[in-house]
C-alpha positions in Angstrom: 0.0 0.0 0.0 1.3 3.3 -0.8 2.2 5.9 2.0 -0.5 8.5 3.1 -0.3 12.1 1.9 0.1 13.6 5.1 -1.5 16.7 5.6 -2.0 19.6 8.1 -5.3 21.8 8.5 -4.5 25.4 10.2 -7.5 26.7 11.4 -7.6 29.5 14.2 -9.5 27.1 17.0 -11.9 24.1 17.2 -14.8 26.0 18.0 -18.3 25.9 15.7 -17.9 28.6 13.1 -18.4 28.6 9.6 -14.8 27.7 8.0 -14.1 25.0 11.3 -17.9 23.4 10.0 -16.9 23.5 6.5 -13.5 22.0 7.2 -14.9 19.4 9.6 -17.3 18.4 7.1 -14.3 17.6 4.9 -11.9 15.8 7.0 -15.1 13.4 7.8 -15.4 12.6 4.1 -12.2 12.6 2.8 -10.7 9.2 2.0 -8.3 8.1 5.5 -7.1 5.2 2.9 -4.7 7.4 1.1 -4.8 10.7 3.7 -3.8 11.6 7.0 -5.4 14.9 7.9 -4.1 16.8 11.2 -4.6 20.1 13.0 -2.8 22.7 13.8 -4.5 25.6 15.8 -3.7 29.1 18.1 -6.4 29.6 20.1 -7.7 26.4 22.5 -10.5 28.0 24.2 -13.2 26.4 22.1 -12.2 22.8 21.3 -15.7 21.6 20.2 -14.3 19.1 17.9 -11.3 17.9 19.9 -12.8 15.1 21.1 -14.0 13.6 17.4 -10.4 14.7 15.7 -8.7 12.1 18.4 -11.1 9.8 18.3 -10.9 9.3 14.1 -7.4 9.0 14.7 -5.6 12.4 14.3 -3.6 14.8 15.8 -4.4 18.6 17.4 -1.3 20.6 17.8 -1.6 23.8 19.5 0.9 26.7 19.5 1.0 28.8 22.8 2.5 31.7 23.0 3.0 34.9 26.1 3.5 37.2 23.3 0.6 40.2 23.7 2.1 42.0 20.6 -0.4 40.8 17.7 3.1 40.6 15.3 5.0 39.2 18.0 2.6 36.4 18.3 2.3 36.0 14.9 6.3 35.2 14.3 6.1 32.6 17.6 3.2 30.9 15.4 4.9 31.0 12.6 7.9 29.6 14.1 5.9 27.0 16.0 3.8 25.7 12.9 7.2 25.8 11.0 8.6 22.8 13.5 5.6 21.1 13.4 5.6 20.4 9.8 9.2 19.6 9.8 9.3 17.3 12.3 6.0 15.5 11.6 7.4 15.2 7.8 3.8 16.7 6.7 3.6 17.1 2.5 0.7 19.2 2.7 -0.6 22.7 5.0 -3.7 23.4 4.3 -4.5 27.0 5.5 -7.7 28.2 6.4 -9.1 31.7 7.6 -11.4 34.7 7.0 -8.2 36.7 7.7 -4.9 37.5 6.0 -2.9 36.8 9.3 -4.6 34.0 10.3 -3.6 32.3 6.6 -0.5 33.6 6.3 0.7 31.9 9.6 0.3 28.5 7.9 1.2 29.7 4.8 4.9 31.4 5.8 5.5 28.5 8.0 5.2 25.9 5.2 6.9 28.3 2.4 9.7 28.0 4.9 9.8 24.1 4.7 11.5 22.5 2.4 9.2 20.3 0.8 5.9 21.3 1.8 3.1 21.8 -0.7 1.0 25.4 0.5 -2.5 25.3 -0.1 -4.2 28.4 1.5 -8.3 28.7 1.8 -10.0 32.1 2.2 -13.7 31.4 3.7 -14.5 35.1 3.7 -13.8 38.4 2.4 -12.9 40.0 5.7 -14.3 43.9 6.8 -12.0 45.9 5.0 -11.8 49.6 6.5 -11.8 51.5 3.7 -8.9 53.7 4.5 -6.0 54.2 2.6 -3.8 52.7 4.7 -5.9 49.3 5.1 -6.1 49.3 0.9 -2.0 49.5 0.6 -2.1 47.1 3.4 -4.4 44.7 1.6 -2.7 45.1 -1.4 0.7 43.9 -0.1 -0.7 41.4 2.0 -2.3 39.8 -1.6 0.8 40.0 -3.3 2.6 38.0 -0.5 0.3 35.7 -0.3 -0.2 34.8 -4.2 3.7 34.7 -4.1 4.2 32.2 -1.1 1.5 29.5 -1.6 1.0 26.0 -4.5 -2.5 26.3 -4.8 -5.5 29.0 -3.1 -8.6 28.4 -2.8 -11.5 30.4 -2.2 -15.4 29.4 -1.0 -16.4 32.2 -3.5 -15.3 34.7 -6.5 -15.6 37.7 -3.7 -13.3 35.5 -1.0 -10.7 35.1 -3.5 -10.4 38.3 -4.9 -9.9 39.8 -1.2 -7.2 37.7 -0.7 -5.1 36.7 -4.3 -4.3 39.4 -6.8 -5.4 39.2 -9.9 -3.0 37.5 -12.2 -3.4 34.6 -9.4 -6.7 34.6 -9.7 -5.9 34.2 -13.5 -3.4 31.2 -13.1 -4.0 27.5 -13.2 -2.9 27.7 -9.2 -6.7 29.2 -8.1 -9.6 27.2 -7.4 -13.5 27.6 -6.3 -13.7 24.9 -3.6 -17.6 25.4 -2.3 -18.9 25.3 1.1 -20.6 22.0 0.7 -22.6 20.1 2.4 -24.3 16.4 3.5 -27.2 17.8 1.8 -29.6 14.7 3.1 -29.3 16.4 6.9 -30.9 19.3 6.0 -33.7 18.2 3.1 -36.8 19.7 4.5 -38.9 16.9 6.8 -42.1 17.4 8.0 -42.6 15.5 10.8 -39.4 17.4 12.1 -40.5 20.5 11.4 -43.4 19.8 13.5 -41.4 18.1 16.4 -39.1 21.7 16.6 -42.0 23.6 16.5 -43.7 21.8 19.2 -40.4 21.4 21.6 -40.1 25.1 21.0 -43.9 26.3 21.5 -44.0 28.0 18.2 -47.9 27.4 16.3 -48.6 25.8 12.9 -49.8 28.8 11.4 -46.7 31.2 12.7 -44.3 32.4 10.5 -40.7 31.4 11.9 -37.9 34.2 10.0 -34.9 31.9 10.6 -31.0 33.2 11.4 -28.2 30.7 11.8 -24.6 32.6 13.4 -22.5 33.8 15.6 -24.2 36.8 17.9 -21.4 39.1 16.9 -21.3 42.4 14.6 -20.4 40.6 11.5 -23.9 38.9 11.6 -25.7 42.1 12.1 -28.6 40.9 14.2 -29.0 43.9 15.7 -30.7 45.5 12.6 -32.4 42.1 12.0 -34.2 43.0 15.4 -35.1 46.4 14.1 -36.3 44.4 10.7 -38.6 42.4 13.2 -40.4 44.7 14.9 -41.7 46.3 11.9 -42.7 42.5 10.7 -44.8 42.2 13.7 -46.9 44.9 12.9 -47.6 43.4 10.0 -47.5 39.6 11.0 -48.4 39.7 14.6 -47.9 35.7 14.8 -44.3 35.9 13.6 -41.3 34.7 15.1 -37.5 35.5 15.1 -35.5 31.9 15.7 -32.0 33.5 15.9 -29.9 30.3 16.4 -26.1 30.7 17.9 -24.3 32.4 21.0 -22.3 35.1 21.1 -20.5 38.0 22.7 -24.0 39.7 21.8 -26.0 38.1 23.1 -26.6 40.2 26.4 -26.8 43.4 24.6 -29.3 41.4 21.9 -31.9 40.1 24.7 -32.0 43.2 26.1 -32.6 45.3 22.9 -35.4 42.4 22.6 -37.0 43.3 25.4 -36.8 47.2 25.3 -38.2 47.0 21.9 -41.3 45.2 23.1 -40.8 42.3 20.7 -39.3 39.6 23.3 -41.8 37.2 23.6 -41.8 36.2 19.8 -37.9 36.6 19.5 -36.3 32.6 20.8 -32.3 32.9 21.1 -32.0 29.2 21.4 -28.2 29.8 22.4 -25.0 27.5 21.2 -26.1 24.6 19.5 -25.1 21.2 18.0 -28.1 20.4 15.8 -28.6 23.2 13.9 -29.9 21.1 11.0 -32.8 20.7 12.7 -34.2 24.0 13.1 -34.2 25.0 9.6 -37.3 22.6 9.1 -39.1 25.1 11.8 -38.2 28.4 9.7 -40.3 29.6 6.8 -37.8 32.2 5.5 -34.0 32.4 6.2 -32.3 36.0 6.3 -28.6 37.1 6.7 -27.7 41.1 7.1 -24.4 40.3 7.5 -21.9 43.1 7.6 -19.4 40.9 5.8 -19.4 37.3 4.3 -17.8 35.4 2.0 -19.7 32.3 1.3 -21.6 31.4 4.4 -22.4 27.7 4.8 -25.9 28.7 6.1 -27.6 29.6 3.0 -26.5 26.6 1.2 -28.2 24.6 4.2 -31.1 26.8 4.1 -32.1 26.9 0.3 -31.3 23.1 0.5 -34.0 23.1 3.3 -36.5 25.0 0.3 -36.1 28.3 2.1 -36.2 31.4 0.8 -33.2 33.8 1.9 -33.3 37.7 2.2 -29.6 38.8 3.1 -27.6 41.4 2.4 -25.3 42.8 -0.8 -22.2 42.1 1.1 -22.1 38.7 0.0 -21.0 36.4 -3.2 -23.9 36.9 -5.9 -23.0 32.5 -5.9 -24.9 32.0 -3.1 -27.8 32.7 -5.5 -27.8 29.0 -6.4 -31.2 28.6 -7.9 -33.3 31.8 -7.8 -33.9 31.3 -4.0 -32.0 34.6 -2.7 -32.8 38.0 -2.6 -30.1 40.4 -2.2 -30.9 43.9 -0.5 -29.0 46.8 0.4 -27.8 47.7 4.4 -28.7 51.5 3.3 -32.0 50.6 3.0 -34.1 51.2 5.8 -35.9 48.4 8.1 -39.4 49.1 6.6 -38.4 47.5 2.8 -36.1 44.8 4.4 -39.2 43.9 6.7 -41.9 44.1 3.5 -39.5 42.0 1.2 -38.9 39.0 3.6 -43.0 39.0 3.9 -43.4 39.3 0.3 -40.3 37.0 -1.0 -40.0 34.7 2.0 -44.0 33.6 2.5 -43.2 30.2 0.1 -40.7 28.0 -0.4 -38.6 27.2 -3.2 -40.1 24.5 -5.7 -38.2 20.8 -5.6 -36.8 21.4 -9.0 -34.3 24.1 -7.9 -33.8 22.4 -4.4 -32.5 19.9 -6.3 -30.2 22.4 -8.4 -28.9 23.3 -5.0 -28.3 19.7 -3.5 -26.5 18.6 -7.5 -24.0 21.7 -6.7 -23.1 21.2 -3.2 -22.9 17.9 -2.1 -20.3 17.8 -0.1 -19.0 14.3 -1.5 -18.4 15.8 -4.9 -16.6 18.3 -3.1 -14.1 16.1 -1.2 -13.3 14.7 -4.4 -12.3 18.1 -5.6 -9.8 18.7 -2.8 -8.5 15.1 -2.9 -7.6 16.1 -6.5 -5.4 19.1 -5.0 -4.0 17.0 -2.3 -2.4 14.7 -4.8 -1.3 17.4 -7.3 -3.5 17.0 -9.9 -5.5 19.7 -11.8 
């Protein structure tokens, strides 16, 4: 039998987050035959998935560091992931982040080693601060980046282009990897979406506006509470699911309950089976600040539902005609009419299907094998 391709995955911590999901859902499927897949990470606060990486058989490293100086600490990691790789005799570092730094850790450290193939992996496009400064930042940051790495790939056209430069983007080295899925956990099942509905008191005739994330400013659910307390007026049986736990959350509940809308908004806190509550939902929407490709709304239109999120997002996650795009300048009044409007049906099985034929997550794997073992 022929050796494994040995490969590590640099992620920023094991906690549940869109890019950890997304490369979770890959090292599950991948083929352990011919790979073995490891894990490098800088922050072990959140180790959700420690206890699964082990237990298939792999390894977590973790770099620690005093250093309070954000480049300091960044050089230690470097340095750290660097002696990893050598002394593990890995082929392969797989880099993923939303951010430059938290890529280019991996990415330095295995352009350093002699031998090691760099694959980076931007999952998002970042929040960019418009200033002069940040732009010639960004700009150099690309060029190092698209200078130091084998292979980048991106969950979506907007990801990579805030992270490669163009003639990268142009080359044979740049690929689309999508966010993909096990599509069959989230096909839309009645009999759950009745069990859900019940365990969480909502009615059969209420209309559940669904929001899968991190309670942080990215996510932007503070305007999504503005968006449903003009809704109510107009639906008084709806209901806000916002699914996920953040450093928000506090300052969320209580905006909640000032607002007078409390007692139809459910903040069902951290949670492992978030597959199960898009069944519940009748719409899905995102106002996200930022994204690149968020893994939600490929689980959501997969689910049928309709999705109203905002222009700061790939125009790919428009898979089959199931996504509305809108504006943050626009004010709380349209965002709240178009999710009753565009989000009172679900998508037809035709285009859920569309969906599912595009991102199942098997077809996916296959992709990335195909980049592990140096093929085009």
């Amino acid at each position: 039998m022929a050796e494994k391709i040995r490969v590590l995955q640099s992620v920023n911590s094991l906690g549940i987050g869109g890019s950890v999901i997304c490369v979770m859902n890959f090292f599950r499927h991948i083929d352990r035959e011919r790979f073995q897949v490891d894990f490098v990470i800088c922050d072990d606060t959140k180790m959700n998935f420690y206890d699964e990486i082990i237990e298939a058989g792999s390894k977590v490293f973790i770099c620690r560091t005093q250093c309070k100086n954000k480049y300091l600490k960044l050089i230690s990691q470097i340095r750290q992931i660097k002696e990893i790789l050598t002394q593990n005799h890995y082929d392969i570092i797989h880099c993923h982040s939303c951010s430059f730094f938290g890529i280019l850790r991996g990415a330095i450290a295995g352009f350093a080693s002699r031998g090691v193939k760099v694959v980076s992996h931007a999952h998002s496009v970042g929040e960019p601060k418009g200033t002069m400064a940040d732009s010639m930042a960004r700009y150099l940051l690309k060029w190092v980046l698209s200078n130091i790495i084998d292979v980048g790939c991106a969950c979506s056209d907007m990801a990579g282009e805030s992270k490669y430069t163009k003639k990268f983007i142009g080359s044979k080295k740049y690929r689309i990897v999508n966010n993909a899925i096990e599509t069959d956990r989230y096909r839309y099942c009645l009999r759950r979406r009745n069990e859900i509905r019940e365990a969480l008191n909502i009615k059969d005739g209420d209309f559940v506006i669904g929001n899968v994330g991190r309670l942080e400013y990215e996510k932007n659910q503070t305007f999504l509470l503005d968006i449903f307390g003009i809704i109510l007026d107009k639906k008084p049986n709806a209901v806000l699911l916002l699914i996920g736990d953040g450093s928000l959350r506090e300052i969320l509940e209580e905006k909640a309950e000032k607002n007078g809308i409390s007692s139809q908004v459910i903040f069902t806190g951290k949670c492992e089976n978030a597959a199960d509550y898009y069944h519940a939902m009748d719409c899905f929407v995102l106002p996200s600040h930022y994204e690149g490709f968020p893994l939600v709304l490929v689980e959501a239109q997969v689910n049928g539902l309709r999705c109203i999120v905002s222009e700061n997002m790939s125009r790919n996650v428009n898979i089959a005609g199931g996504v509305k795009f809108l504006s943050l300048e626009m004010s709380p009044e349209i965002w709240a009419e178009e999710i009753c409007i565009f989000g009172n049906d679900r998508m037809n099985t035709e285009n859920v299907n569309k969906v599912i034929l595009k991102y199942e997550l098997n077809n996916e794997v296959l992709k990335l094998e195909t980049i592990y073992e140096g093929h085009s």
